[in-house]
mmCIF file of the N, C-alpha and C atoms, coordinates in Angstrom:
data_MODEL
# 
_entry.id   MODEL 
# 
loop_
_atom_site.group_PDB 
_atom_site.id 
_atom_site.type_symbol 
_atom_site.label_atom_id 
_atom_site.label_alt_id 
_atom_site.label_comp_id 
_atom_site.label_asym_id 
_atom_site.label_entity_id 
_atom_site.label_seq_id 
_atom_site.pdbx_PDB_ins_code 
_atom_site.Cartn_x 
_atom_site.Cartn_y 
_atom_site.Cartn_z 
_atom_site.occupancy 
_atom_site.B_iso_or_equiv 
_atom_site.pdbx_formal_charge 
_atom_site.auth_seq_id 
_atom_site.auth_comp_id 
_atom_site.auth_asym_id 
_atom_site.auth_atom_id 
_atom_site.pdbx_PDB_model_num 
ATOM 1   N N  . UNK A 1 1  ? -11.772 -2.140  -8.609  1.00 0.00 ? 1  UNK A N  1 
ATOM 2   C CA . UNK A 1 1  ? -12.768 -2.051  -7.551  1.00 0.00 ? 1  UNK A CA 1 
ATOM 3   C C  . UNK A 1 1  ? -12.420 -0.851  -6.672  1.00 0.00 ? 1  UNK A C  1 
ATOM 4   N N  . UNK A 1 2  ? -13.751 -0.147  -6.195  1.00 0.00 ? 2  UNK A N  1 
ATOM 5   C CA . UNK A 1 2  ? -13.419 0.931   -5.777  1.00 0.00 ? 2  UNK A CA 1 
ATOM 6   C C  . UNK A 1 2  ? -13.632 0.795   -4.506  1.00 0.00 ? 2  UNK A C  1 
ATOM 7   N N  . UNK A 1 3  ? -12.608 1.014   -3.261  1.00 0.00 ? 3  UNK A N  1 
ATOM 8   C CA . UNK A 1 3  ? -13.234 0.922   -1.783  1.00 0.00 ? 3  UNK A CA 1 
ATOM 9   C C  . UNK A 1 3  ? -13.847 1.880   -1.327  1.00 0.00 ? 3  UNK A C  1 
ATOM 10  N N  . UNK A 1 4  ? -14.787 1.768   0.007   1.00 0.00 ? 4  UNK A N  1 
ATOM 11  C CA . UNK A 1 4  ? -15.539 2.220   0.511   1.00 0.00 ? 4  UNK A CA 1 
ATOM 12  C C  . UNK A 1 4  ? -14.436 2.823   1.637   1.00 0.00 ? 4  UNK A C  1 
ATOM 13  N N  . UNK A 1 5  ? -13.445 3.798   1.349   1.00 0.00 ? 5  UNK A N  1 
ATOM 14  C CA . UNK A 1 5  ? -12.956 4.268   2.762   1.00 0.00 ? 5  UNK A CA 1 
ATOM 15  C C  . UNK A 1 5  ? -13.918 5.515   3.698   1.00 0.00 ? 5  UNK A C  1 
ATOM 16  N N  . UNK A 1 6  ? -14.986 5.430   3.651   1.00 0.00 ? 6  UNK A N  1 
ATOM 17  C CA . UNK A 1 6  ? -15.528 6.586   4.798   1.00 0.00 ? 6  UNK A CA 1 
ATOM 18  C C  . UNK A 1 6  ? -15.579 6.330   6.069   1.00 0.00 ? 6  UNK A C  1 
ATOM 19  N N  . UNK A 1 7  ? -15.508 4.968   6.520   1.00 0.00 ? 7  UNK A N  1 
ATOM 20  C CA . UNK A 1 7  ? -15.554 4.554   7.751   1.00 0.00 ? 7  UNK A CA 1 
ATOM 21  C C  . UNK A 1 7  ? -14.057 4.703   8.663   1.00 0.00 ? 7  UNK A C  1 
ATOM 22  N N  . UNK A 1 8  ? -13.328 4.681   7.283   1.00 0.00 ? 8  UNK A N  1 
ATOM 23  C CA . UNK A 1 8  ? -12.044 5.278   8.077   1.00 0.00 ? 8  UNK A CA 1 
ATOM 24  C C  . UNK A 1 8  ? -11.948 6.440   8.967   1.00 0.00 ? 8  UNK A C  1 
ATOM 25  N N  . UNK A 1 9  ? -11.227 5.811   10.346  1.00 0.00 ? 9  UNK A N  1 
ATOM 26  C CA . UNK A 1 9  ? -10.848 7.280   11.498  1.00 0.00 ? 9  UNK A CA 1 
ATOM 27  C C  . UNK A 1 9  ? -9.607  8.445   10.786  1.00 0.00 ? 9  UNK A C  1 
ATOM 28  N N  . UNK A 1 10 ? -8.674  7.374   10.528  1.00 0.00 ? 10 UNK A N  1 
ATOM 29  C CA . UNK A 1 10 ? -7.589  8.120   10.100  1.00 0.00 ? 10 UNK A CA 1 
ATOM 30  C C  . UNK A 1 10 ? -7.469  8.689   8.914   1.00 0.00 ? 10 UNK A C  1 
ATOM 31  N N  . UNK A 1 11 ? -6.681  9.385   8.856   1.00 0.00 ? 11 UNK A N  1 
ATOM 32  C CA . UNK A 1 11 ? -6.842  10.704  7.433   1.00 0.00 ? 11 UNK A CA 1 
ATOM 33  C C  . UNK A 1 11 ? -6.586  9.273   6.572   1.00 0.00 ? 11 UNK A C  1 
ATOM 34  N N  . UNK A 1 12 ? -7.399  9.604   4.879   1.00 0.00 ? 12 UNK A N  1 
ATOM 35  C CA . UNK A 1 12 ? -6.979  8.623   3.883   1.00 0.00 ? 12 UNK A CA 1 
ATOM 36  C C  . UNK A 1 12 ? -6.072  9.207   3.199   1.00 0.00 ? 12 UNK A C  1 
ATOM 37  N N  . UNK A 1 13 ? -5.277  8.410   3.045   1.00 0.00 ? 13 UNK A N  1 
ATOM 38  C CA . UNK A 1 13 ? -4.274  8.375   1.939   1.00 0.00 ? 13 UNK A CA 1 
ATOM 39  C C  . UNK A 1 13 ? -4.483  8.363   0.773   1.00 0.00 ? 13 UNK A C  1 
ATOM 40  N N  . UNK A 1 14 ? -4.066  9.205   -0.365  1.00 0.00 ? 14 UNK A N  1 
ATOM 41  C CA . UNK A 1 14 ? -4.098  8.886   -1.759  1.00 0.00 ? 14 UNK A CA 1 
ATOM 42  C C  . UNK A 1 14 ? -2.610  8.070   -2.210  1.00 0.00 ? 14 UNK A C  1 
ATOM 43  N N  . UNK A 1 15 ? -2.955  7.227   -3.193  1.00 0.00 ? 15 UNK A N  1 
ATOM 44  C CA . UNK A 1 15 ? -1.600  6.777   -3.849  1.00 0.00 ? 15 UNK A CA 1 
ATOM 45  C C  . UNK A 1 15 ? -1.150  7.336   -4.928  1.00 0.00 ? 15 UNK A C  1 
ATOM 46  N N  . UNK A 1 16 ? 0.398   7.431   -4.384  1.00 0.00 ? 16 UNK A N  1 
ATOM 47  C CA . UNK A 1 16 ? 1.246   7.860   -5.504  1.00 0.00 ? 16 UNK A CA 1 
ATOM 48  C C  . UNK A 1 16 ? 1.617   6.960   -6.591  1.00 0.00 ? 16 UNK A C  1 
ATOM 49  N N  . UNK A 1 17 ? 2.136   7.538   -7.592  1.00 0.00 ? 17 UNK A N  1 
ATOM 50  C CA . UNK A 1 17 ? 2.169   6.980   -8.857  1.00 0.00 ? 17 UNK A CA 1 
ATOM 51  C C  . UNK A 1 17 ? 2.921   5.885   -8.771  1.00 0.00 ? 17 UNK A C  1 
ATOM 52  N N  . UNK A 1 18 ? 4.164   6.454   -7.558  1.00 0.00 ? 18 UNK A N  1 
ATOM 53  C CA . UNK A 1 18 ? 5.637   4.978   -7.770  1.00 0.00 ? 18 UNK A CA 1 
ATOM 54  C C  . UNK A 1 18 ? 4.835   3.859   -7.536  1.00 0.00 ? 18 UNK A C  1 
ATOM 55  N N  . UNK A 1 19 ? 4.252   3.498   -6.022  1.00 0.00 ? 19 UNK A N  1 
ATOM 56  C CA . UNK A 1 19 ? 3.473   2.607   -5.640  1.00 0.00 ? 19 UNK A CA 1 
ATOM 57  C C  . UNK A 1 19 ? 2.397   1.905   -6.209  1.00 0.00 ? 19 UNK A C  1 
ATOM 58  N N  . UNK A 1 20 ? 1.803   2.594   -7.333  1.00 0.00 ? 20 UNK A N  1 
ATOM 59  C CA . UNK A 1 20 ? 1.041   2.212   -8.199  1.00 0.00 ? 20 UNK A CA 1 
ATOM 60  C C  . UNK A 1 20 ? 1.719   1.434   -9.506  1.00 0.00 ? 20 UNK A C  1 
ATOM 61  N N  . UNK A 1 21 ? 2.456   2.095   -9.846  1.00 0.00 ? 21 UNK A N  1 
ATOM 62  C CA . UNK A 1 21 ? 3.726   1.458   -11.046 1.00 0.00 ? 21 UNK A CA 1 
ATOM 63  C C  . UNK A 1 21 ? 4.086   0.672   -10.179 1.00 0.00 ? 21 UNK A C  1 
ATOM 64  N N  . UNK A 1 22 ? 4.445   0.456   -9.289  1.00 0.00 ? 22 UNK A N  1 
ATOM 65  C CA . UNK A 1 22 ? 5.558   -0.819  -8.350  1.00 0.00 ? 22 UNK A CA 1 
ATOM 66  C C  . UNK A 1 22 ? 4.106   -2.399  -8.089  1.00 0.00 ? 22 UNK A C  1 
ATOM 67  N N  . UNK A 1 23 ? 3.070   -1.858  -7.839  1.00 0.00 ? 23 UNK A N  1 
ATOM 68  C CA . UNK A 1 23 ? 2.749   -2.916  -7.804  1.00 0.00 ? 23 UNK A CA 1 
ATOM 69  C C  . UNK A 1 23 ? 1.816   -3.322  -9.126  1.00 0.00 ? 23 UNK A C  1 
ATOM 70  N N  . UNK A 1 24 ? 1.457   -2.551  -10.033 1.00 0.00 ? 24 UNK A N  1 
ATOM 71  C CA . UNK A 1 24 ? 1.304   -3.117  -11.706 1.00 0.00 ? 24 UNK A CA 1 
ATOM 72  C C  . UNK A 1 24 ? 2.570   -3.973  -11.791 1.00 0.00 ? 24 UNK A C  1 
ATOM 73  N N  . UNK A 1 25 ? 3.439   -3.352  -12.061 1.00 0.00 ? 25 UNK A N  1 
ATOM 74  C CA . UNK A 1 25 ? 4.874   -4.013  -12.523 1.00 0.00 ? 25 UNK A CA 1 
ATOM 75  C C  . UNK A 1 25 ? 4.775   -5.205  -11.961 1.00 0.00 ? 25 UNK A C  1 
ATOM 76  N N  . UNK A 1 26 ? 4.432   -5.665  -10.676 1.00 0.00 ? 26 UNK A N  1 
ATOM 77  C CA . UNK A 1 26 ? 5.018   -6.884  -9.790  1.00 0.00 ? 26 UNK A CA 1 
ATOM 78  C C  . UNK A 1 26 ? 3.424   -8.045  -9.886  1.00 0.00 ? 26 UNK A C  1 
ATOM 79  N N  . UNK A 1 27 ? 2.600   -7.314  -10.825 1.00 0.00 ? 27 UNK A N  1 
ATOM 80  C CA . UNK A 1 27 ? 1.537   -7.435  -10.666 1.00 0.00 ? 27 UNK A CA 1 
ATOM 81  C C  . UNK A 1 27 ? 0.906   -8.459  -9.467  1.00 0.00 ? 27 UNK A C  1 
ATOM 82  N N  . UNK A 1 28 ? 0.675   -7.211  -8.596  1.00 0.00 ? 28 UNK A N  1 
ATOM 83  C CA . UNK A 1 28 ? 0.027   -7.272  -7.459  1.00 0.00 ? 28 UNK A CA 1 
ATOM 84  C C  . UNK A 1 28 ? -1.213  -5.950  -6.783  1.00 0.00 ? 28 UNK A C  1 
ATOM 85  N N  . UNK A 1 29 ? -1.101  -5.724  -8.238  1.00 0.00 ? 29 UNK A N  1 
ATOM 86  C CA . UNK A 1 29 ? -2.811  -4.396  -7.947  1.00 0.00 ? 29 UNK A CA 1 
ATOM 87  C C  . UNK A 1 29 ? -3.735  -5.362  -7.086  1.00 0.00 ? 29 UNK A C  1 
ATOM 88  N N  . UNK A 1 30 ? -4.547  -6.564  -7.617  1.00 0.00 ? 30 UNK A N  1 
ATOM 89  C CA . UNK A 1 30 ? -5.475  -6.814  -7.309  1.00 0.00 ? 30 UNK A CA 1 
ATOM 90  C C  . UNK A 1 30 ? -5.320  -7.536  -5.940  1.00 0.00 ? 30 UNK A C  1 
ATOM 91  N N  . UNK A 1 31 ? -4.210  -8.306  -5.747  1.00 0.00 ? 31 UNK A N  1 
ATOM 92  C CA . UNK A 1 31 ? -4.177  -8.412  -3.931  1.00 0.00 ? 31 UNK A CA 1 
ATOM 93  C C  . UNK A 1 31 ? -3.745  -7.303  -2.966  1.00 0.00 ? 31 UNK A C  1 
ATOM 94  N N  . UNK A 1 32 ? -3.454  -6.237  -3.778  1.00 0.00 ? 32 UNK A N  1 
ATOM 95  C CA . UNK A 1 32 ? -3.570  -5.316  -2.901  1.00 0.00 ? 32 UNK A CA 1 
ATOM 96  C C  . UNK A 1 32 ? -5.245  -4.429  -2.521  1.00 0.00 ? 32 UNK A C  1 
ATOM 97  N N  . UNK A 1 33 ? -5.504  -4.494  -3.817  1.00 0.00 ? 33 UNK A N  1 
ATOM 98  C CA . UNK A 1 33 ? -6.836  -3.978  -3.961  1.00 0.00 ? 33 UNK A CA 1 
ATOM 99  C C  . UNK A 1 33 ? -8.162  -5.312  -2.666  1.00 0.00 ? 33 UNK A C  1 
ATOM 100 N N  . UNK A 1 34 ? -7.714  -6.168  -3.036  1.00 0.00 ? 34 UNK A N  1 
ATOM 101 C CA . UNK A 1 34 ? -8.423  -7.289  -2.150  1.00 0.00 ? 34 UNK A CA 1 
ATOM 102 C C  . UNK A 1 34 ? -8.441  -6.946  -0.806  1.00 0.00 ? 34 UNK A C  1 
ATOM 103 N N  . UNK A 1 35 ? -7.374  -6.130  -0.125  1.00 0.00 ? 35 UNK A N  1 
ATOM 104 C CA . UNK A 1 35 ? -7.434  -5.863  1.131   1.00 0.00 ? 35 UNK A CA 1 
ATOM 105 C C  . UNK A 1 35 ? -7.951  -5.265  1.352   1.00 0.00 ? 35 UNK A C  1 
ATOM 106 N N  . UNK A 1 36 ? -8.562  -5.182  2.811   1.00 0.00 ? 36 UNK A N  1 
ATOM 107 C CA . UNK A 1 36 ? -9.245  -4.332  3.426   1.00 0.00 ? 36 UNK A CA 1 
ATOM 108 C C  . UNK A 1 36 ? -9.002  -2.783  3.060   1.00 0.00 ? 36 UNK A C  1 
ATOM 109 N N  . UNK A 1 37 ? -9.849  -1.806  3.140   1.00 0.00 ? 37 UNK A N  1 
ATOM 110 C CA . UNK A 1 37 ? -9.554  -0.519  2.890   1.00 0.00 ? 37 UNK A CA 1 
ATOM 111 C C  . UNK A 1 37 ? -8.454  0.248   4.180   1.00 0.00 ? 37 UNK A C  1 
ATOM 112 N N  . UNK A 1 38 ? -8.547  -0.417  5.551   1.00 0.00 ? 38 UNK A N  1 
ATOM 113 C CA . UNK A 1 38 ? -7.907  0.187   6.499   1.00 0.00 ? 38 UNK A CA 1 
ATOM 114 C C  . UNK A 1 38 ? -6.478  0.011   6.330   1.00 0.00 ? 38 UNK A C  1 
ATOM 115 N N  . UNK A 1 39 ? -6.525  -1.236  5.715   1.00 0.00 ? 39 UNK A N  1 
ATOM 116 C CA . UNK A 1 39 ? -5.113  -2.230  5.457   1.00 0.00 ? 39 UNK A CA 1 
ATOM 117 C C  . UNK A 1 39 ? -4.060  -1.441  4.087   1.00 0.00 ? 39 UNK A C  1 
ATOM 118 N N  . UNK A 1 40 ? -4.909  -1.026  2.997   1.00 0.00 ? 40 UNK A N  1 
ATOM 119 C CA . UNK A 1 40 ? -4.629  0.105   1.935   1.00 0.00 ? 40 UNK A CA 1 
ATOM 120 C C  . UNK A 1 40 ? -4.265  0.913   2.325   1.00 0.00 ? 40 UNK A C  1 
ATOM 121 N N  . UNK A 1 41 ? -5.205  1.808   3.038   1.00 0.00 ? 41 UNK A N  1 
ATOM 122 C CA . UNK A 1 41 ? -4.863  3.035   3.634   1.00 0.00 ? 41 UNK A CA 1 
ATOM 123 C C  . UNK A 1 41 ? -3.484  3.057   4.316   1.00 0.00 ? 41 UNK A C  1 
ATOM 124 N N  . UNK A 1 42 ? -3.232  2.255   5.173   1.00 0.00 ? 42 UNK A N  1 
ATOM 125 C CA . UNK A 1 42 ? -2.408  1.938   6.935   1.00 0.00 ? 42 UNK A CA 1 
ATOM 126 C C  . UNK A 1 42 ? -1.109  1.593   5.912   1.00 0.00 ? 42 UNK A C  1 
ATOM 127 N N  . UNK A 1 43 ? -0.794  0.977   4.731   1.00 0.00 ? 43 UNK A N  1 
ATOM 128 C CA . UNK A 1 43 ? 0.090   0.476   3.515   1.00 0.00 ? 43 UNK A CA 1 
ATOM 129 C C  . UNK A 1 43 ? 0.234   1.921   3.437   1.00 0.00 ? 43 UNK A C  1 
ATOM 130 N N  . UNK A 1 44 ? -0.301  2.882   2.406   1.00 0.00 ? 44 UNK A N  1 
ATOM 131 C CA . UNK A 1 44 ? 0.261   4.204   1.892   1.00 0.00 ? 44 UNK A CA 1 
ATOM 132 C C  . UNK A 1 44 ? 0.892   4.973   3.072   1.00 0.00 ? 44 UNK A C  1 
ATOM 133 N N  . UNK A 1 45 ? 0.143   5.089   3.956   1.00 0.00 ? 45 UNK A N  1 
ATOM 134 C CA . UNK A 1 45 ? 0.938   6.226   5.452   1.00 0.00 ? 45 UNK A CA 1 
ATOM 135 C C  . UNK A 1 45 ? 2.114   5.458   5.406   1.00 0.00 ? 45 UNK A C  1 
ATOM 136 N N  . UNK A 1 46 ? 2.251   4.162   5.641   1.00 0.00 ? 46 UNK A N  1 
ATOM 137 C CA . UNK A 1 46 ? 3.836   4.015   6.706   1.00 0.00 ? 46 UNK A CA 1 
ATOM 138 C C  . UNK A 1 46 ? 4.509   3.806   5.083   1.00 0.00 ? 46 UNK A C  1 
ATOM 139 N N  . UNK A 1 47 ? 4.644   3.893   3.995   1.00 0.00 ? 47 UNK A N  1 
ATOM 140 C CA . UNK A 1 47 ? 5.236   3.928   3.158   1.00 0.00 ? 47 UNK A CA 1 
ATOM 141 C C  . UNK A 1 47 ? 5.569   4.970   2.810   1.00 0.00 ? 47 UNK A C  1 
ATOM 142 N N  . UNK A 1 48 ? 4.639   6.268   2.181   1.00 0.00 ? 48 UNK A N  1 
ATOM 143 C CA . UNK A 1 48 ? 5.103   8.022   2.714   1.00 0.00 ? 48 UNK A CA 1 
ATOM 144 C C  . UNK A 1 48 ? 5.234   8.546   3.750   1.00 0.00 ? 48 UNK A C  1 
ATOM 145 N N  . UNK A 1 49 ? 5.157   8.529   5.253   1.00 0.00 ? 49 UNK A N  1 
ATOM 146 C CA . UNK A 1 49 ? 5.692   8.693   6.204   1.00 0.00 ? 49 UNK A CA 1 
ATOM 147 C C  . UNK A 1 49 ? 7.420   9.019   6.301   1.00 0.00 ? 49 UNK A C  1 
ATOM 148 N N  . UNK A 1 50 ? 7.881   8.155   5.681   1.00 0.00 ? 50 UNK A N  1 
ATOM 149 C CA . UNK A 1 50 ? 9.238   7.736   5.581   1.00 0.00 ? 50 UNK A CA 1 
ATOM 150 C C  . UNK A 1 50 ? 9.491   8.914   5.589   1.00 0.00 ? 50 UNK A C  1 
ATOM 151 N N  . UNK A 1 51 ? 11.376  9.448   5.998   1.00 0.00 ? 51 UNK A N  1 
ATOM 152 C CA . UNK A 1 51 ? 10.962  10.627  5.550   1.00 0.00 ? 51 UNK A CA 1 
ATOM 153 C C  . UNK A 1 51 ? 12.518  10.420  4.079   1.00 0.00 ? 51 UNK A C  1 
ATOM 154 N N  . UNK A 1 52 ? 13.434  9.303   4.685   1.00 0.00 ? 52 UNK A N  1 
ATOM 155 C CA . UNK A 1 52 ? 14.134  9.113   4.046   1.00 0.00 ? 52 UNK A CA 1 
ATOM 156 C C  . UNK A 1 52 ? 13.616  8.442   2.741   1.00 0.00 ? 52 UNK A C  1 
ATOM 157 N N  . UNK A 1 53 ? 14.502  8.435   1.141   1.00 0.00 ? 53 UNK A N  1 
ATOM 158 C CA . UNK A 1 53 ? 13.846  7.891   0.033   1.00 0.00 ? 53 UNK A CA 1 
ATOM 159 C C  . UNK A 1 53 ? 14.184  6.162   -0.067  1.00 0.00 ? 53 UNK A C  1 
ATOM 160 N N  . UNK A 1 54 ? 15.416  5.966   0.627   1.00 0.00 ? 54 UNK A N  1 
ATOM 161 C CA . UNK A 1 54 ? 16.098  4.061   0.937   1.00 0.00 ? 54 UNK A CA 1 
ATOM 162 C C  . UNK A 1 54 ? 14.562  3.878   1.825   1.00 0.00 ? 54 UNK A C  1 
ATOM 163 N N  . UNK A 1 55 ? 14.451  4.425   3.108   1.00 0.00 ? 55 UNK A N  1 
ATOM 164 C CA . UNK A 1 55 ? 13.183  3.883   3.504   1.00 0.00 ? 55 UNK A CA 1 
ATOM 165 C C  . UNK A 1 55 ? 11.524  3.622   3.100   1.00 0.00 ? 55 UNK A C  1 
ATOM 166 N N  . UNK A 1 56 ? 11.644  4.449   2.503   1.00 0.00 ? 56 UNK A N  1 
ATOM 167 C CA . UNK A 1 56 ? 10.352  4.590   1.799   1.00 0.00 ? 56 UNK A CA 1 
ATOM 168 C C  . UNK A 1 56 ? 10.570  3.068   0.861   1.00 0.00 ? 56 UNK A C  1 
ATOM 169 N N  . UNK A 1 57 ? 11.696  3.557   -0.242  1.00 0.00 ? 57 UNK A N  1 
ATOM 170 C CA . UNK A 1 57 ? 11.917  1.875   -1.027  1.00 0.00 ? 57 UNK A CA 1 
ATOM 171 C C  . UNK A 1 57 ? 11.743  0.700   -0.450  1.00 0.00 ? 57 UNK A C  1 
ATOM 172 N N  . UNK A 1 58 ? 12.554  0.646   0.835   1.00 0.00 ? 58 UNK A N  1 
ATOM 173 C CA . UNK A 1 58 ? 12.648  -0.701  1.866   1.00 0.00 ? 58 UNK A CA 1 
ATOM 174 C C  . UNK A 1 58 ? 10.818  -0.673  2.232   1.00 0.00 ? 58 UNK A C  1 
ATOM 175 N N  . UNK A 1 59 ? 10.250  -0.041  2.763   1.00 0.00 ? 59 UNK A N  1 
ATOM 176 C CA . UNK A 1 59 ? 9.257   -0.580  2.868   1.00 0.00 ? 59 UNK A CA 1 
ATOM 177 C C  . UNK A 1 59 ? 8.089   -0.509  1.752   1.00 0.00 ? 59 UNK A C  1 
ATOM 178 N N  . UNK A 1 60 ? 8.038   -0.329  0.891   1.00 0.00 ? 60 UNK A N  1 
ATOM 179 C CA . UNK A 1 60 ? 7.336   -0.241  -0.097  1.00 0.00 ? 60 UNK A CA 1 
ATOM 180 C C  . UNK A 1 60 ? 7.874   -1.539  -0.812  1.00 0.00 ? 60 UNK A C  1 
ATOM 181 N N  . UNK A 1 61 ? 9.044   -2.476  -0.566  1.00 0.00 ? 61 UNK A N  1 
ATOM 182 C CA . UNK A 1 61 ? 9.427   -3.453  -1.012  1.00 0.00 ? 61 UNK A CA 1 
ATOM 183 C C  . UNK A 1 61 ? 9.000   -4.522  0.090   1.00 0.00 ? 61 UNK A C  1 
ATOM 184 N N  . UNK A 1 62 ? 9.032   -4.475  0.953   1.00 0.00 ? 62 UNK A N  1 
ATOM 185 C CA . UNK A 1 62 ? 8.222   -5.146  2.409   1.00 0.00 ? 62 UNK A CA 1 
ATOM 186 C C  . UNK A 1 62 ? 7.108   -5.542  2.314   1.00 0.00 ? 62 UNK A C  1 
ATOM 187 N N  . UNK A 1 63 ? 6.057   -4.115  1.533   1.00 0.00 ? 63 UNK A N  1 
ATOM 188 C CA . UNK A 1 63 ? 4.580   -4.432  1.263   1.00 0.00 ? 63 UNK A CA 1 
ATOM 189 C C  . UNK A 1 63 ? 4.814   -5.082  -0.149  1.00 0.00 ? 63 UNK A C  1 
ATOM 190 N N  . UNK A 1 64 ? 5.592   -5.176  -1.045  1.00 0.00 ? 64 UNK A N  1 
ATOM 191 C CA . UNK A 1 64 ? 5.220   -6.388  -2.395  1.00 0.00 ? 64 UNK A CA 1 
ATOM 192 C C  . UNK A 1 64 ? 5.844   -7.322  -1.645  1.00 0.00 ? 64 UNK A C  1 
ATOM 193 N N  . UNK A 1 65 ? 6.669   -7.799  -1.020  1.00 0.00 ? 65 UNK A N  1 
ATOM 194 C CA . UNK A 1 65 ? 6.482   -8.869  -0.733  1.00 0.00 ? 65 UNK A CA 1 
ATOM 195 C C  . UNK A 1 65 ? 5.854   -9.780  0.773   1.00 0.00 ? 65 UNK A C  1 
ATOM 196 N N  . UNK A 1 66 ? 5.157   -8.925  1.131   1.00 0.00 ? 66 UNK A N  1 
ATOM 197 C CA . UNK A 1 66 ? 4.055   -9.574  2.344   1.00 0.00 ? 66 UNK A CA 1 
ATOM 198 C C  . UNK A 1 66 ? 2.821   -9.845  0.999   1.00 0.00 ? 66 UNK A C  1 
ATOM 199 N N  . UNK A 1 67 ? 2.481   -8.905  -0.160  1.00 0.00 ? 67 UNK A N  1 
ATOM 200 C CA . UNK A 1 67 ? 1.552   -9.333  -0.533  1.00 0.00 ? 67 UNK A CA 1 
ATOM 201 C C  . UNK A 1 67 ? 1.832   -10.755 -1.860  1.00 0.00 ? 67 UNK A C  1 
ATOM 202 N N  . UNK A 1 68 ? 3.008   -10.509 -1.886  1.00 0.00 ? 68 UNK A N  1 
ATOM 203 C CA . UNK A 1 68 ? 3.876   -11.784 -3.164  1.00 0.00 ? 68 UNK A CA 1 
ATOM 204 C C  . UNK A 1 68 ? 3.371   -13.115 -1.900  1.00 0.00 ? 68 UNK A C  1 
ATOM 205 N N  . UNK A 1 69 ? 3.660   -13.309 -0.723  1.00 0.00 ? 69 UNK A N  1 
ATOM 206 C CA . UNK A 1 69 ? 3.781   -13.904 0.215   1.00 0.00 ? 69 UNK A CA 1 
ATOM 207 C C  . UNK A 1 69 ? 1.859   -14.561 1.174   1.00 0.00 ? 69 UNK A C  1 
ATOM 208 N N  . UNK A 1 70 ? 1.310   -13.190 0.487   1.00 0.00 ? 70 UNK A N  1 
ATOM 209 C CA . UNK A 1 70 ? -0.062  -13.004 1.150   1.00 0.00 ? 70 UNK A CA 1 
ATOM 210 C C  . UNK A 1 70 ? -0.030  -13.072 2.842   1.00 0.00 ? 70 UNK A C  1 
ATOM 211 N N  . UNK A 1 71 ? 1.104   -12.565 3.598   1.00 0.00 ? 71 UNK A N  1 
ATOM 212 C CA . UNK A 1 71 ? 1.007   -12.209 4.405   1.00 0.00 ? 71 UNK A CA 1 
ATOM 213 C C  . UNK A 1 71 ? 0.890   -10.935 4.799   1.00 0.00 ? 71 UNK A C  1 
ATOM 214 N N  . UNK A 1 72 ? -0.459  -10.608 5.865   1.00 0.00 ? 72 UNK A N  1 
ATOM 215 C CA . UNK A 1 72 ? -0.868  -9.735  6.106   1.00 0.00 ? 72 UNK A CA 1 
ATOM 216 C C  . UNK A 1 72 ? -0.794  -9.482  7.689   1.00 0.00 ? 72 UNK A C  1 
ATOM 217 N N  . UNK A 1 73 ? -0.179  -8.017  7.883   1.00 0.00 ? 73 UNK A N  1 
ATOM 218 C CA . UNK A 1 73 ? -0.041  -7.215  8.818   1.00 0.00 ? 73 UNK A CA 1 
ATOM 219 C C  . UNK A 1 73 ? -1.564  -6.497  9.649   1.00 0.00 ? 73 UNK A C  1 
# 
């Protein structure tokens, strides 16, 4: 499913490949995909933001498991 991000304020994010492999693998595409588009988006920034590569992991492991968990930020 393809989201509708135009209503987004903030710059959109494209996803990178790890994050894409990380949540196939954990298979969790489609509850990620289920979320809101702001919620997608607002997921990729604070995950590449990072500037360190442990941080980026740590939270890119944070978001599989808030979505393993279905808790949402």
């Amino acid at each position: 499913m393809q989201r509708d991000f135009s209503n987004l304020k903030r710059p959109i994010q494209s996803m990178p490949d790890y994050i894409e492999a990380a949540l196939r693998e954990e298979e969790l595409y489609e509850k990620y995909e289920a979320r809101p588009a702001y919620q997608q988006n607002d997921y990729l920034s604070w995950i590449t933001r990072a500037k360190l590569q442990e941080t980026r992991e740590k939270r890119l492991r944070q978001m599989l498991d808030e979505l393993k968990r279905e808790v949402f930020i």
